[in-house]
C-alpha positions as CSV (number, residue, x, y, z in Angstrom):
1,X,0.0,0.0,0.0
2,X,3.0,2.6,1.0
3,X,4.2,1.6,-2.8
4,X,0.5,2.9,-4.1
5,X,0.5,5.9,-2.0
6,X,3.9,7.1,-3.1
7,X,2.7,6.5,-6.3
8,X,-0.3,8.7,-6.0
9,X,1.7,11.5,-3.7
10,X,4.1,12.3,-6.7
11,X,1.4,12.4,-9.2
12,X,-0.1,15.0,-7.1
13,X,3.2,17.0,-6.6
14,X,3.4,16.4,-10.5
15,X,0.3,17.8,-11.9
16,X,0.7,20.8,-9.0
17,X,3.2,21.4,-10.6
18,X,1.7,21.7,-14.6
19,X,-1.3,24.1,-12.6
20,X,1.3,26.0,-12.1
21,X,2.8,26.3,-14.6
22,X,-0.3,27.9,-16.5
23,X,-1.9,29.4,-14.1
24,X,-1.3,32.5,-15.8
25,X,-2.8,31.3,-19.1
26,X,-1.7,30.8,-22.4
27,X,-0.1,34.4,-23.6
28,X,-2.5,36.6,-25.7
29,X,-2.4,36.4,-29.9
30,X,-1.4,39.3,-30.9
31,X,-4.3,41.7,-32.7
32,X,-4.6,41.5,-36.3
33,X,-3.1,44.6,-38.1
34,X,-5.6,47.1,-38.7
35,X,-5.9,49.3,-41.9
36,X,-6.5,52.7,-41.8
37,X,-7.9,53.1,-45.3
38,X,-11.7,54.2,-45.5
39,X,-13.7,50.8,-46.3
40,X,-16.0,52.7,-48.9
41,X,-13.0,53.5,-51.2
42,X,-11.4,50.3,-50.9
43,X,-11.8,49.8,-54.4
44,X,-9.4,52.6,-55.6
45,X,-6.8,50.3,-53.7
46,X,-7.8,46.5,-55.3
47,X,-7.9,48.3,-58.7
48,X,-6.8,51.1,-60.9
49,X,-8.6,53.8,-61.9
50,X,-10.5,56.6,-60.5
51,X,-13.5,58.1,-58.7
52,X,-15.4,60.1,-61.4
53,X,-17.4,63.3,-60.2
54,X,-20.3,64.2,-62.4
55,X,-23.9,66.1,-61.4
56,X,-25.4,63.4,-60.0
57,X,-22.4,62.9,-57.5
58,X,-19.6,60.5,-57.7
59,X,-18.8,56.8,-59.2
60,X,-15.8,54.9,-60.0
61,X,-14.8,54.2,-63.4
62,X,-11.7,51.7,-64.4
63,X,-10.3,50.8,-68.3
64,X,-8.8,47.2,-69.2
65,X,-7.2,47.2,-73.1
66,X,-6.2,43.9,-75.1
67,X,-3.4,45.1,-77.0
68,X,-3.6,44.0,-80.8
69,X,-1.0,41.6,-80.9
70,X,-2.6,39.4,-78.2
71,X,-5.2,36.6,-79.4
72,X,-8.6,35.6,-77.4
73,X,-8.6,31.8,-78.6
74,X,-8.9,31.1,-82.5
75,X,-9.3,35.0,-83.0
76,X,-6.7,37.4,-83.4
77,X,-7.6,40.5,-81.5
78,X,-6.1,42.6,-84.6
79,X,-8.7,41.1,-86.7
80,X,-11.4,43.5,-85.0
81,X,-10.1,46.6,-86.2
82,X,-10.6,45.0,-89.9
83,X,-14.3,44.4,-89.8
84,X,-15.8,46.2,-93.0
85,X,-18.5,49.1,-92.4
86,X,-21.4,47.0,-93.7
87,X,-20.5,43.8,-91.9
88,X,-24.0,43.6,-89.7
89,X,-26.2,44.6,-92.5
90,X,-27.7,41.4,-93.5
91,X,-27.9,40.1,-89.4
92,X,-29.9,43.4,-88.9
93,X,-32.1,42.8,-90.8
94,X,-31.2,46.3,-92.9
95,X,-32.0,48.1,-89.4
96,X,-28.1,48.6,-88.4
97,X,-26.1,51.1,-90.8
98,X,-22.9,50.4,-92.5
99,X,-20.4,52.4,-89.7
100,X,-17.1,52.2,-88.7
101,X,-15.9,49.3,-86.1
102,X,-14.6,51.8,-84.0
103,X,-18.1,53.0,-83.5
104,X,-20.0,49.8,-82.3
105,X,-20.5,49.7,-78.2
106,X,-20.1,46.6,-76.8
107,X,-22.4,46.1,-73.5
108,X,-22.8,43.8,-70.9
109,X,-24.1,44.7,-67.5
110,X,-23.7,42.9,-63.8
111,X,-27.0,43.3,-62.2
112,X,-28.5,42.3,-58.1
113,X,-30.8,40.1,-59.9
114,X,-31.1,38.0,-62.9
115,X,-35.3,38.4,-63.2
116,X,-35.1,42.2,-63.6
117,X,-37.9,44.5,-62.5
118,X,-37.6,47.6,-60.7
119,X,-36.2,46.4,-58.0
120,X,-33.0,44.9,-59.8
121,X,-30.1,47.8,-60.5
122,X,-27.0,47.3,-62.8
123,X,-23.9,47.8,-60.2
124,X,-21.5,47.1,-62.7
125,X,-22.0,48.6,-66.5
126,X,-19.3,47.3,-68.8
127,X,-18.8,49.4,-72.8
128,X,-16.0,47.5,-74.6
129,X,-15.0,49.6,-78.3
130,X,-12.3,48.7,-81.1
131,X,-9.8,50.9,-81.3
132,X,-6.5,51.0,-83.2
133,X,-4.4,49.3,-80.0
134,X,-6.5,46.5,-79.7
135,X,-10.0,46.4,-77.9
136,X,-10.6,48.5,-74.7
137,X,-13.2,47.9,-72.1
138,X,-14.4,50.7,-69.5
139,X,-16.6,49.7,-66.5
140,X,-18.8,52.0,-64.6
141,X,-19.1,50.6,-61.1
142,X,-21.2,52.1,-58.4
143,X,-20.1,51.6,-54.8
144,X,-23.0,51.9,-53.3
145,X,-27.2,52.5,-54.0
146,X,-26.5,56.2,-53.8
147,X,-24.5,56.8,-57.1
148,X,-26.7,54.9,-59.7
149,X,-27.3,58.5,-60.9
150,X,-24.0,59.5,-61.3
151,X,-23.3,56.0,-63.1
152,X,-25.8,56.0,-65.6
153,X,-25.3,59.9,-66.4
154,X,-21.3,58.9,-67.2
155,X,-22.7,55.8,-69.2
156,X,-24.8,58.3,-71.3
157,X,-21.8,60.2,-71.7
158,X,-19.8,57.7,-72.6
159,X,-22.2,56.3,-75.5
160,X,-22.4,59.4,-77.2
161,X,-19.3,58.3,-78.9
162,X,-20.9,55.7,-80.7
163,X,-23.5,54.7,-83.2
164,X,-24.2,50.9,-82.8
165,X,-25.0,49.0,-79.8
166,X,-23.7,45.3,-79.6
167,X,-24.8,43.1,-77.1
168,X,-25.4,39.3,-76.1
169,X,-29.1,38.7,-75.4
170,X,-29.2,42.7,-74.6
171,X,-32.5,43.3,-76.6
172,X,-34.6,41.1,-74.1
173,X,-32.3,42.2,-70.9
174,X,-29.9,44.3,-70.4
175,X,-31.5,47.2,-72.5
176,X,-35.1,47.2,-71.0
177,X,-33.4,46.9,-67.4
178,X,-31.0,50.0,-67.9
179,X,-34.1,52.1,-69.6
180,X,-35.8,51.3,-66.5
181,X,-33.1,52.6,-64.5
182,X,-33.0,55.7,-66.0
183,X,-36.5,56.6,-66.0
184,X,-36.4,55.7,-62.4
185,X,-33.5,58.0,-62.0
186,X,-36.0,60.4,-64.0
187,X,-33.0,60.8,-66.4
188,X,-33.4,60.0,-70.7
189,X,-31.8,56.3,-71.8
190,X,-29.3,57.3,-74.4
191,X,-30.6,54.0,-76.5
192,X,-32.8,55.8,-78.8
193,X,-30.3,56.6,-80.7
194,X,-28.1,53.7,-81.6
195,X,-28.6,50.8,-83.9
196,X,-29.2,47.8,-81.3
197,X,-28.0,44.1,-82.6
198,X,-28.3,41.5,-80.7
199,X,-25.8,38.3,-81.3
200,X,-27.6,35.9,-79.1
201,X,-30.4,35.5,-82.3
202,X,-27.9,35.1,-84.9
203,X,-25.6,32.7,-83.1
204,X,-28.9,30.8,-82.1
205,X,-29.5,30.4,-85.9
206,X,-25.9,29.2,-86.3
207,X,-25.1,26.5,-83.5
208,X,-28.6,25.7,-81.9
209,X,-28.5,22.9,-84.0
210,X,-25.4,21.6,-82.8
211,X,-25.0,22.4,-79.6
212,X,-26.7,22.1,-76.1
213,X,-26.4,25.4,-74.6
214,X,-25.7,29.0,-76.5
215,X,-25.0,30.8,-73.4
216,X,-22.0,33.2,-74.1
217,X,-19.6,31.6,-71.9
218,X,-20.5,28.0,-73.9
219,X,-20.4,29.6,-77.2
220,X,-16.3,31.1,-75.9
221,X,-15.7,27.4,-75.2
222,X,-17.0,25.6,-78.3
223,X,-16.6,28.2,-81.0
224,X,-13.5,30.4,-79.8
225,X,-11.6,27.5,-77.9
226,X,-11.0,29.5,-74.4
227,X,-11.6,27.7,-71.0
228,X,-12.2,30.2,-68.3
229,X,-10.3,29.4,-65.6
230,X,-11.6,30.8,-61.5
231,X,-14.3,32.6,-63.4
232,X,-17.4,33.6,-61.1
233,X,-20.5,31.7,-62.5
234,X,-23.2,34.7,-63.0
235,X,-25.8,33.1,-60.9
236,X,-23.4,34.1,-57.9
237,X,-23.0,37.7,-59.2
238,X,-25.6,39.3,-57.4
239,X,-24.5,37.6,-53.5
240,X,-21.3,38.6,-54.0
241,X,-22.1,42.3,-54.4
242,X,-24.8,41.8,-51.5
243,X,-21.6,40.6,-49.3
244,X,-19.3,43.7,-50.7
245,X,-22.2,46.0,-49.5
246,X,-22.1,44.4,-46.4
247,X,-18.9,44.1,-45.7
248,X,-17.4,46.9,-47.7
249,X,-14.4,45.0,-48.9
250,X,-13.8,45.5,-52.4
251,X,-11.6,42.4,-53.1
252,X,-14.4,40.2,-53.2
253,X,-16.2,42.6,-56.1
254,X,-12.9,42.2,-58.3
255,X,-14.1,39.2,-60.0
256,X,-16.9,40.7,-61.1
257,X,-15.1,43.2,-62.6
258,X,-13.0,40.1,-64.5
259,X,-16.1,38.4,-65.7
260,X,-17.6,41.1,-67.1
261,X,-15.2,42.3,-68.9
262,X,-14.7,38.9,-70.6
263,X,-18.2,38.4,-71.4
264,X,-17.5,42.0,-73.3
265,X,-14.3,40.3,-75.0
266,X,-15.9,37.1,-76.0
267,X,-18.8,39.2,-77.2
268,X,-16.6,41.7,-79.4
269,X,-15.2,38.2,-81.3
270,X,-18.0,36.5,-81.9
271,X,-19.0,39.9,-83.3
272,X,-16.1,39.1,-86.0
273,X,-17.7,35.4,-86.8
274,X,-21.6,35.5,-86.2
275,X,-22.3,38.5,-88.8
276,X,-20.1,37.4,-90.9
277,X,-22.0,34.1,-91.6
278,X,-24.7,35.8,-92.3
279,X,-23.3,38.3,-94.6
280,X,-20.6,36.2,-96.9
281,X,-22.1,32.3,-96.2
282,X,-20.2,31.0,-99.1
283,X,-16.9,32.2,-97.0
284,X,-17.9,30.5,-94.0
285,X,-15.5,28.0,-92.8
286,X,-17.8,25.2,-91.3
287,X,-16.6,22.0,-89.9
288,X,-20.0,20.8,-88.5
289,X,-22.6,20.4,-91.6
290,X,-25.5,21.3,-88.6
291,X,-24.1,24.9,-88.8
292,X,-24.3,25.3,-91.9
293,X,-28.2,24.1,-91.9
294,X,-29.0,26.6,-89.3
295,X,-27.5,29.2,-91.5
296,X,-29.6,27.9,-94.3
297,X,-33.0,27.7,-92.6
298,X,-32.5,31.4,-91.4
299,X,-32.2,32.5,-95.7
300,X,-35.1,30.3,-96.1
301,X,-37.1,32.6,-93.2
302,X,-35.6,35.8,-94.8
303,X,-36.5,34.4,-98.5
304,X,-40.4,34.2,-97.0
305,X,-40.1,38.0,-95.9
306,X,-38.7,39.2,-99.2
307,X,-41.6,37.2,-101.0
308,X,-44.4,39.5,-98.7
309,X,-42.6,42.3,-99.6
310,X,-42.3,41.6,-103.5
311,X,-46.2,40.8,-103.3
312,X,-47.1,44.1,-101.6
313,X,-44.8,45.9,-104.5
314,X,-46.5,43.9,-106.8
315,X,-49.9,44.6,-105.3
316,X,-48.6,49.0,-105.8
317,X,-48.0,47.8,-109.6
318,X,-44.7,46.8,-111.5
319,X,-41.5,48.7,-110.9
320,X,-37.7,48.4,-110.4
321,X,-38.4,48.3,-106.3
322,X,-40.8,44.9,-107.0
323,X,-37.8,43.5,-109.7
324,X,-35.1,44.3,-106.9
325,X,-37.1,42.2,-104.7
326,X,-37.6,39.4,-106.8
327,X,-34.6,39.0,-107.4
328,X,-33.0,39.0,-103.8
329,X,-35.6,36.2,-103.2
330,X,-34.3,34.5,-105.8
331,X,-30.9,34.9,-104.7
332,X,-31.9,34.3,-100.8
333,X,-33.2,30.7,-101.7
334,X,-29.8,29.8,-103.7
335,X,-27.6,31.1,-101.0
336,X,-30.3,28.2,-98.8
337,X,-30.0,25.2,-101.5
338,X,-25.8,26.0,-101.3
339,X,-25.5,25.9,-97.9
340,X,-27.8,22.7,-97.3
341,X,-25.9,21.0,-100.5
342,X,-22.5,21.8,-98.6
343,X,-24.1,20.6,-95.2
344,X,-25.1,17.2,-96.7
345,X,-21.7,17.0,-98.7
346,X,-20.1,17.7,-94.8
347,X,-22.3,15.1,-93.1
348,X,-25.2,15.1,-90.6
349,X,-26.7,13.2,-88.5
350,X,-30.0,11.3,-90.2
351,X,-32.9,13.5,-88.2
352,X,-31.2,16.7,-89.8
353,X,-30.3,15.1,-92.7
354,X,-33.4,13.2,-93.8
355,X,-34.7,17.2,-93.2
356,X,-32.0,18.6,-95.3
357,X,-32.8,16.5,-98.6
358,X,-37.0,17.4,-98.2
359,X,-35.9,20.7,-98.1
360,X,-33.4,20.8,-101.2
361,X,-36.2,18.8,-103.0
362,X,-38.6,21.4,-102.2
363,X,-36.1,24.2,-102.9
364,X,-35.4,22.5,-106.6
365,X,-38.2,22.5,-107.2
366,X,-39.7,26.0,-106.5
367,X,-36.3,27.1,-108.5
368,X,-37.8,24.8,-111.5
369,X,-35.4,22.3,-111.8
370,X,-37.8,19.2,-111.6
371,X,-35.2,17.2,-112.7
372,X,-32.8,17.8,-109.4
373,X,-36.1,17.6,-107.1
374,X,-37.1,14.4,-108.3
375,X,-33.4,12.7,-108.2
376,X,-33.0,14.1,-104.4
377,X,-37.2,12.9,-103.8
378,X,-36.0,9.0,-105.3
379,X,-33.1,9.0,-102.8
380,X,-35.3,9.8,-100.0
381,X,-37.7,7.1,-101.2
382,X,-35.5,4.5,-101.2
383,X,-34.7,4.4,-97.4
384,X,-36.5,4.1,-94.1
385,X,-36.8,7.5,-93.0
386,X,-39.5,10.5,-91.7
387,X,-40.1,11.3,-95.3
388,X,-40.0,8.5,-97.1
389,X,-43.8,8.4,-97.5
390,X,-44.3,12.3,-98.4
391,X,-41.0,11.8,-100.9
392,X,-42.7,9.0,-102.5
393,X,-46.6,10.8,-102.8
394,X,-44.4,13.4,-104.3
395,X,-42.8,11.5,-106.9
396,X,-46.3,10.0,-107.8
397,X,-47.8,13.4,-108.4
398,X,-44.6,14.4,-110.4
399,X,-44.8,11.0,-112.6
400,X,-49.2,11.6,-113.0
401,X,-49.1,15.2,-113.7
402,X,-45.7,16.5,-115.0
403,X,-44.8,12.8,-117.0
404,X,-47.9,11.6,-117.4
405,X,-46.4,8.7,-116.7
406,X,-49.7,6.7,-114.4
407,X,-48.1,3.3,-114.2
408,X,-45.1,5.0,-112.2
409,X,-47.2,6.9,-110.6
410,X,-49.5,4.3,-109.1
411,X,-45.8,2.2,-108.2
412,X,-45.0,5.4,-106.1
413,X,-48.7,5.0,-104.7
414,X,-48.9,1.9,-103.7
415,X,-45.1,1.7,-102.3
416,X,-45.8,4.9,-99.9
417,X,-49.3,2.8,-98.7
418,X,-46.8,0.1,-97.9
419,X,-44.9,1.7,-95.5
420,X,-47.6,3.9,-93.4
421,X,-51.6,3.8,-95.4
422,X,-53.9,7.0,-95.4
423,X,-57.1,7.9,-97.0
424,X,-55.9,10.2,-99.4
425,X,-53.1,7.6,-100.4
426,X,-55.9,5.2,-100.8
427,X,-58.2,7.7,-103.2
428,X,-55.4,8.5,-105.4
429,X,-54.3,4.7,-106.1
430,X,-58.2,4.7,-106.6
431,X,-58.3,7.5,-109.4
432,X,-55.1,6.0,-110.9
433,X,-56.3,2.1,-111.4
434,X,-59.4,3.9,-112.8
435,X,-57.8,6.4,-115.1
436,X,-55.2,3.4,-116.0
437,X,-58.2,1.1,-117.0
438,X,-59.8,3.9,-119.5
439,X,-58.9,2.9,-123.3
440,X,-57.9,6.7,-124.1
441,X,-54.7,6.2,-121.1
442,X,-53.0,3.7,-122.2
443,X,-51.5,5.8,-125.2
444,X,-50.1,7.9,-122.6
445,X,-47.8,5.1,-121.2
């Protein structure tokens, strides 16, 4: 037992010992550095630029140029400076006139919410231009809720420089949110104006076909070949400037600043491809024949516009303005059949290209070349496929009323009622065998 006690006794002299030891505590971490610098103006500090006084009060501005020797993926930043006058012509529709690229605003805007209304402001406004050493973006950034005014009155200022407005998907958002803005700041929208195009329809036209998503930052990926790397996804936009007017530190707003200003960048290049398309599509370098359909069906919607029009000129009485017409389109469904013939010749995948064929049969034809409808109509008969059966009724009608040809005729007939049977089918085999057994048709075969 003495063993056990002296055992216990020195443990108790020992951990007296370690109380003591620390009675004091553990010594104190020292404070964390403090920084002088007003929070509000924090942003001066993360990036350069400056605080810009107007009426309306103060707001901070900042510039960011891509020099002309640098390249944004597949396109050569020079390259933008080279767009002709008249490039966005034929993607506006005639509504955007033929000016200089160093005239087209760029905009993209960072907004507190992505379902707009009234109660959704644009914090960050971004204006990217082509100039001769490269393409420069400006942001107007407002620090807090109190200098909107003084943000939208320098963004009016700025604008006045140019005479087109560029944008991704701008016509449906970030226009209507800004005009709202500025009639709520009871100040004019300087929109009225500029030419607006919007890229988001014509790349839609273009790559809907072939790819899943035509977001901007999918269309930079696919089509320009750049992976953004630590970008901010724009869903989380609007928290993180929630947190910065919290907290007032202006680091966490500076990616904001990057992403916007590479939406503008990736904007200004497809800018260089989209209209392009639309304006020279025998030039177009496709890979993918889906593109190239796309392209097509938008000439074929255009071509359907410039027929109304020829038929209301027509309607006024004949003149140059109703032979002008006609003749663009003529012209508009060519520049179609071209771009569907390359598409096949480039391949497709059979539910665009069993499409592609009706279409270039149909288009053959309208032009009056029966002979190159019915050749592209036999191939499209002779396979399993969504239009066999029209392909082959078709055919019939061609062989009964442009040939005369009945016996063909009732072949193609009774071969469509073979694969799927209708009524109609059915009455025309029945007006065929009866025309066939009339003495006065068989000279006809």
């Amino acid at each position: 037992m003495s063993d056990i006690g002296d055992q216990l006794a020195a443990l108790r002299r020992k951990v007296a010992r370690i109380d003591k030891k620390y009675a004091a505590g553990l010594p104190a971490r020292p404070a964390p550095p403090t920084d002088s610098r007003p929070a509000r103006y924090f942003i001066e500090e993360w990036m350069t630029g400056e605080v810009v006084e107007t009426p309306y009060g103060h707001h901070f501005e900042t510039e960011r140029l891509w020099e002309r020797h640098r390249r944004h993926g597949s396109m050569d930043i020079s390259n933008l400076f080279e767009l002709p006058e008249d490039l966005l012509g034929p993607l506006g529709q005639g509504e955007v006139p033929a000016r200089p690229a160093t005239r087209w605003a760029f905009l993209d805007t960072e907004t507190t919410g992505l379902a707009g209304g009234t109660g959704t402001y644009a914090f960050l406004i971004g204006v990217g231009r082509i100039c001769p050493e490269g393409f420069r973006v400006r942001q107007f950034f407002m620090r807090d809720y109190g200098e909107e005014s003084s943000l939208l009155w320098g963004l009016a200022q700025h604008l006045a420089e140019f005479d087109v407005l560029i944008t991704y998907n701008g016509k449906t958002y970030d226009q209507p949110l800004l005009e709202t803005r500025y009639r709520m700041a009871r100040m004019r929208p300087p929109f009225g104006r500029l030419a607006h195009l919007d890229l988001l329809h014509g790349a839609r036209r273009l790559w809907k076909l072939r790819l899943e998503s035509c977001r901007l930052v999918d269309l930079e990926n696919q089509i320009l070949g750049v992976e953004r790397e630590g970008d901010l996804p724009g869903e989380m936009i609007p928290y993180v400037y929630f947190e910065y007017l919290r907290t007032q530190q202006a680091w966490r707003v500076v990616p904001i600043f990057h992403h916007n200003a590479m939406d503008l960048l990736a904007t200004a290049c497809l800018a260089a491809i989209v209209p392009l398309a639309h304006r020279e599509p025998e030039a177009m370098r496709a890979a993918h024949g889906a593109d190239l359909i796309g392209l097509a069906r938008w000439f074929l919607n255009t071509a359907l516009t410039t027929r109304e029009d020829a038929s209301g000129a027509e309607a006024a009485g004949p003149d140059t303005t109703k032979r002008s017409l006609g003749n663009q389109w003529s012209e508009q469904r060519e520049q179609a059949l071209a771009l569907m013939r390359r598409a096949v010749e480039l391949g497709l995948p059979d539910e665009l290209l069993f499409r592609a064929l009706w279409d270039i049969a149909a288009l053959e034809k309208r032009l009056g070349r029966e002979a190159a409808a019915v050749a592209v109509l036999s191939e499209l008969a002779s396979a399993a496929n969504p239009y066999r059966v029209p392909a082959l009724e078709a055919l019939a009608k061609h062989y009964e009323h442009g040939e005369r040809n009945l016996a063909t005729a009732l072949e193609m007939v009774r071969a469509a009622r073979a694969v799927a049977d209708s009524d109609d089918l059915a009455r025309r085999q029945a007006r065929l065998e009866r025309r066939l057994a009339r003495p006065q048709s068989r000279g006809l075969l």
